[in-house]
Every structure is written in C-alpha cells, then in structure tokens.
C-alpha positions in Angstrom: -34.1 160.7 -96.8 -34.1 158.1 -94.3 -30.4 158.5 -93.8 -30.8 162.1 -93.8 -33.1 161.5 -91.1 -31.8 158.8 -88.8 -28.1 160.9 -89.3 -29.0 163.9 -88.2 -31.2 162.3 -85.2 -28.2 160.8 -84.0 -26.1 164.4 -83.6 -29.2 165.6 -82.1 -29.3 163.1 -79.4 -25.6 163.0 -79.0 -25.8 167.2 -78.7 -29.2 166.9 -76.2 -27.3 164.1 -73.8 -24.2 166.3 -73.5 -25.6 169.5 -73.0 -28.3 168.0 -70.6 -25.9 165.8 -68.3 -23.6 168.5 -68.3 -26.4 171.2 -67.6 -25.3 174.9 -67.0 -24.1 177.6 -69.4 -23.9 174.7 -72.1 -27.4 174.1 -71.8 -28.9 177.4 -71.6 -26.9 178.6 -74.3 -27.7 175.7 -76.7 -31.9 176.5 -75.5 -31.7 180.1 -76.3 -30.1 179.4 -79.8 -32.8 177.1 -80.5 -35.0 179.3 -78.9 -34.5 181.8 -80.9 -34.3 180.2 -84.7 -37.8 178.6 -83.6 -38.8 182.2 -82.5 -38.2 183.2 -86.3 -39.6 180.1 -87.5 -43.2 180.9 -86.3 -43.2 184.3 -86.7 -42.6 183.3 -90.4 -45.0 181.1 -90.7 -47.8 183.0 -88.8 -47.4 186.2 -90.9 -45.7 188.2 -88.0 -41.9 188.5 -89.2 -40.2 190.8 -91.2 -38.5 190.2 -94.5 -36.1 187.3 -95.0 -33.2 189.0 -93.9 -34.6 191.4 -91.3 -35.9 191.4 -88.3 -39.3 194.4 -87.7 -40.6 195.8 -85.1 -42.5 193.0 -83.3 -39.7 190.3 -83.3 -37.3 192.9 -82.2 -39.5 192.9 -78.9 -39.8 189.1 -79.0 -35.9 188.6 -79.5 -35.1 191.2 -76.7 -37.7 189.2 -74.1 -36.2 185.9 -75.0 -32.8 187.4 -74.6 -34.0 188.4 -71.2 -35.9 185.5 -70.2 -33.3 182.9 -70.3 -30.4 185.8 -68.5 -33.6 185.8 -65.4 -33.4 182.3 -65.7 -29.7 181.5 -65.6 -28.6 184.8 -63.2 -31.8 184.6 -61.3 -34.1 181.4 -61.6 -31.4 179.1 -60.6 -30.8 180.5 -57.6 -34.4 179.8 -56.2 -35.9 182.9 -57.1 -39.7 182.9 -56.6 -40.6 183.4 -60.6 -41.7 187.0 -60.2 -39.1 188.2 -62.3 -39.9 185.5 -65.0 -43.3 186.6 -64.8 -42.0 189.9 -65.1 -40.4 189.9 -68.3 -43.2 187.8 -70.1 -45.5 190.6 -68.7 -43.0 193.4 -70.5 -43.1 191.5 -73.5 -46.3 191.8 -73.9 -46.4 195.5 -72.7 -44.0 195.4 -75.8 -45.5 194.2 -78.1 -48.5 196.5 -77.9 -46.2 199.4 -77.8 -45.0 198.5 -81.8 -48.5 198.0 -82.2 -49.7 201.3 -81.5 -46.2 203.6 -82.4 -46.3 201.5 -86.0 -49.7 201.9 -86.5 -51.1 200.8 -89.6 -48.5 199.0 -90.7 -49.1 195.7 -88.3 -52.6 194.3 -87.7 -54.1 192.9 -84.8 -53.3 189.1 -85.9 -49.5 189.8 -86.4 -49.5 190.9 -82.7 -51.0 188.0 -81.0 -48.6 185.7 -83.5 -45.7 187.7 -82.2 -46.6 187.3 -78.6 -47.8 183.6 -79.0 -44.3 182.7 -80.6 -43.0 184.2 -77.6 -44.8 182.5 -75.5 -45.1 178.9 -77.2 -41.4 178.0 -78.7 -38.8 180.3 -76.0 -40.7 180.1 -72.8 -41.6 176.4 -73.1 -38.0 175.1 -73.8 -37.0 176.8 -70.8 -38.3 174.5 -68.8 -35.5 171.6 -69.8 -32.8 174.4 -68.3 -34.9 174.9 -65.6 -35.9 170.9 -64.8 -31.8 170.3 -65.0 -31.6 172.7 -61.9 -33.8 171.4 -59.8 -32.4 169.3 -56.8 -32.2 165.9 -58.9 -32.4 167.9 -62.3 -29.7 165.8 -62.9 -31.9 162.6 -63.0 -35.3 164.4 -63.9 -34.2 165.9 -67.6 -34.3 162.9 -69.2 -37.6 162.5 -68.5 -38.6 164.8 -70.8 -36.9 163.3 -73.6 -38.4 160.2 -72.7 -41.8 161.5 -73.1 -41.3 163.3 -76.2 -38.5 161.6 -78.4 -39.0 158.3 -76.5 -42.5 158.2 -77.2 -42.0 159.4 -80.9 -40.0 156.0 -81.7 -42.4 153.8 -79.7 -44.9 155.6 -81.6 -43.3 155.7 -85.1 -42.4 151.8 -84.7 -45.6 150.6 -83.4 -47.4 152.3 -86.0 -45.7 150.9 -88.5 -45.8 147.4 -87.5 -49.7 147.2 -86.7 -51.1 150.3 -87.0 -54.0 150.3 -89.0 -56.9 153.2 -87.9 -56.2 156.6 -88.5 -57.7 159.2 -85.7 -56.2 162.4 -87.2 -56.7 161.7 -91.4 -57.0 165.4 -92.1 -54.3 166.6 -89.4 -51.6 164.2 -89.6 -52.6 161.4 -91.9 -49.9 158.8 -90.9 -50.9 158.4 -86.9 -52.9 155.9 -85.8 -54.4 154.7 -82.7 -52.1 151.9 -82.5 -49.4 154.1 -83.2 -50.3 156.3 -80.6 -51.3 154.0 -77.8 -48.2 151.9 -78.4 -46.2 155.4 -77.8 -47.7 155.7 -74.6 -47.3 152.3 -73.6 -43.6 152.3 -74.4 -42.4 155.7 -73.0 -44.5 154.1 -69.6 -42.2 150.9 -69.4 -38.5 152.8 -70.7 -39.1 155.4 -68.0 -40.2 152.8 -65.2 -37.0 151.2 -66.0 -35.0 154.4 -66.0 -36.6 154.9 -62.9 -35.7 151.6 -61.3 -32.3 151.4 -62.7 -30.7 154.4 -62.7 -33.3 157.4 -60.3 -33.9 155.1 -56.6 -30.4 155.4 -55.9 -30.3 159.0 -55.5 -34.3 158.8 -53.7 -33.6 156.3 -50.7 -36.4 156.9 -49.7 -38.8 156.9 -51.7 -39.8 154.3 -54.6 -40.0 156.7 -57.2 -40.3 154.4 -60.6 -43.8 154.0 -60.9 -44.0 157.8 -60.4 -41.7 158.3 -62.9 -43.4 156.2 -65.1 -46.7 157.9 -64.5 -45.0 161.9 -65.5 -43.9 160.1 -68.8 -47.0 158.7 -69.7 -48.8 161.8 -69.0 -45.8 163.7 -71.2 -46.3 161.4 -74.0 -50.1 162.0 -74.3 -49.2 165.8 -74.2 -45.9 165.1 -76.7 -48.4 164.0 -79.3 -50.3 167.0 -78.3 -47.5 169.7 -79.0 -46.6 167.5 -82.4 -50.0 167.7 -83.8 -50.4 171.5 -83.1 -47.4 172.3 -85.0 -48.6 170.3 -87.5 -52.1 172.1 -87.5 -50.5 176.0 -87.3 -48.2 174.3 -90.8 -52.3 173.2 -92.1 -53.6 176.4 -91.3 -50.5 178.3 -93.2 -50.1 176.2 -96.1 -46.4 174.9 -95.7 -44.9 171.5 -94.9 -41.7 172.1 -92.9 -40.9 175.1 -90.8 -37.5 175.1 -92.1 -35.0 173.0 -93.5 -31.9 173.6 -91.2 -32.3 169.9 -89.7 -31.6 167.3 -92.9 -34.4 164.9 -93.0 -36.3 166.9 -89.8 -37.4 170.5 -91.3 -36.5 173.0 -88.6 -36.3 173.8 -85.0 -40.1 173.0 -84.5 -40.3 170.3 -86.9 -37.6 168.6 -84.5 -38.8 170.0 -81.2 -42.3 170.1 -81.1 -43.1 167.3 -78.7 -40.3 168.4 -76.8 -41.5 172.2 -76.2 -44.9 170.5 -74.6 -43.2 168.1 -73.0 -40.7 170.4 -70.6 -43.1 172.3 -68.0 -45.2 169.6 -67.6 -42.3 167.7 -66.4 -41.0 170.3 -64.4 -44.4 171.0 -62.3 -45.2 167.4 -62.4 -41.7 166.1 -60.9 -41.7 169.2 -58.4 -45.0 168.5 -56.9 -44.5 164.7 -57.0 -40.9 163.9 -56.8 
C-alpha cells in the first residue's frame, strides 16, 4: 500500500507541475476531467446520482454547468471578464436543478437536490480557481502556492505526526490527526513557502518584498487545507463509506486525493489578488 501510495503521488505531482507551469488548455482540460469524475464521486456518495452506468436528471444539469463553467472561464474569464458570466451559469445551474426537481416530480427528493447543487458547487467550481490563479498577472509564480498549502502541508503534517504526535483533536472524525500533526503542517507549509517566496517569487516583484506575504497565504491555506480534508472525511462518516473511489492506487478517488486542494484554490486566488 505504501508503494501504491508514494507511486502514484509521484505521477500526480509530476502531472500537477506540468500542467500548472505550462498553464492554458493543458490545465483547464486536466481541471474539468477531474472536475467532473469528483462531480460523480459526490453525487454517489450523497445519494443524488443515477445508476452506475448512467447519468439522471440532476447530474445531467450538473455536468452541463460544469461543462459551461470552465468554457466561461477559459473563453471568457481569462480575458478579465468581471465574473458576471461566472456568476451566471452557477445561477442557471441552480435554476436547473430545480427545473428536474419539479418536471421529475416524485421521483427526486428535496435532499438529492441540494446534494446535486452542492457537488456543483463544492468539487467543479472550487478547482477552478488553480486555472483561474495560473492566469492571473504572476499566475505563473502564485499556483504553486496552492499546492504548497494543501499537498505541502499534508506531508509536513503526515511526517510530524508521525514522529511526535501524540493528542488526537478529531478521534471520531479522523482518528490519526493530531495537534502536533496539525500544528507542525502549518508550521512547515509557512517556512517552504517563505522560501519559495524568497528564492524563486521577488525576482519577478522588484518592488515589493513579497516572501513573508507569501508565507502568510500559505499558512492561512494550510489551516483551511485541513479544513477541506476533514469535511470530505465527515460527508464519507455521514454516508458510511471509506474512499470515494478507487481510481487513484493507494489514494481512493478524485476527492480522496484533492480534498485539501479544492479548499485551498480560491482562497489563494482572492488572498494573492488583494495582497500580492
């Protein structure tokens, strides 16, 4: 399992480094594939899809608002559109998704709706934010600080934790963090992305010493990483299963992998927007 696990990291990162520093189609093709498996992955879990190989009413609208989504944000968004058209389509979405409701009624209930809609909203929309974060002026810089806060601070975490960590703050939600664990992934993400920042980002800002800032958005994405990874975990509690999938050897699938990551994204974008 542990080869499983480290293996498969490894294409991961490899896959995220190229498609990030390269940025463009790559990259917002790659997010709206993984977009959409993790789409089907919650729906599945939350009660909302259809049967295993077919897709109902309510993802149909989900999968044609993702499919939209990410064409605003590539055609549009990239070109310094204001958002309304982003705000548009997560508005029709939702229009949408009532529409099955009613036309299908009874065959959906109320909670299969919201899970729809919430899927929408938590997996596809999130991740956008790495596409959109690659074009901002010095997206090419900026991206890796989300991976910083979330995988970064997942192996600060994971190896602190192991070493010294000792009390558990989460026994019923995720029994093998601790505080240790948790404080040492903060810690570390803070002092790799100060020296990302200092080494490799105040080149391209000559005027501005932007490391400690730098290493400020990453602390505050690792808090928030740990965040997104521990409400995955809890909608897995509240549904009874242990992996969202199993395309990922060693990981589970899409969520299990990206979790931190989907958290991690707009609150790197607004934060490095406002502040950088």
């Amino acid at each position: 399992m542990f080869w499983k696990r480290l293996i498969s990291g490894i294409v991961l990162l490899v896959i995220a480094i190229a498609t990030m520093a390269f940025g463009d189609i790559p990259l917002a093709a790659i997010l709206f594939i993984i977009s959409l498996m993790a789409y089907r992955e919650l729906t599945k879990v939350m009660g909302a899809a259809g049967q295993e190989k077919s897709f109902n009413a309510l993802e149909t609208v989900g999968y044609g608002g993702i499919t939209a989504y990410y064409m605003v944000c590539y055609f549009v968004a990239m070109e310094g559109a204001d958002g309304l058209l982003l705000m548009a389509v997560i508005m029709a979405v939702f229009l949408g998704e009532l529409l099955a409701y009613v036309l299908k009624f009874p065959k959906y209930q109320a909670s299969q709706v919201t899970a729809a809609y919430f899927a929408f909203l938590y997996a596809p929309i999130m991740l956008a934010f790495v596409f959109l974060t690659r074009e901002l002026p010095q997206g090419l810089y900026l991206v890796w600080l989300i991976l910083i806060s979330s995988w970064g601070c997942d192996t600060c975490a994971y190896v602190v934790g192991m070493l010294i960590g000792k009390k558990k703050i989460f026994p019923l939600l995720s029994p093998k963090k601790s505080l240790e664990g948790c404080i040492g992934g903060v810690v570390g993400t803070m002092i790799i992305a100060g020296l990302y920042g200092y080494f490799f980002v105040e080149a391209n800002f000559p005027d501005k010493r932007v490391a400690p800032l730098i290493a400020v958005i990453c602390g505050i994405g690792a808090v928030c990483s740990m965040v997104g990874d521990l409400a995955a975990s809890a909608i897995k509690r509240n549904h009874n299963v242990k992996d969202y999938g199993n395309l990922i050897p060693g990981h589970g699938g899409i969520m299990d992998r990206f979790d931190s990551m989907i958290v991690t994204a707009p609150l790197v974008y607004f934060l490095a927007a406002l502040l950088l």
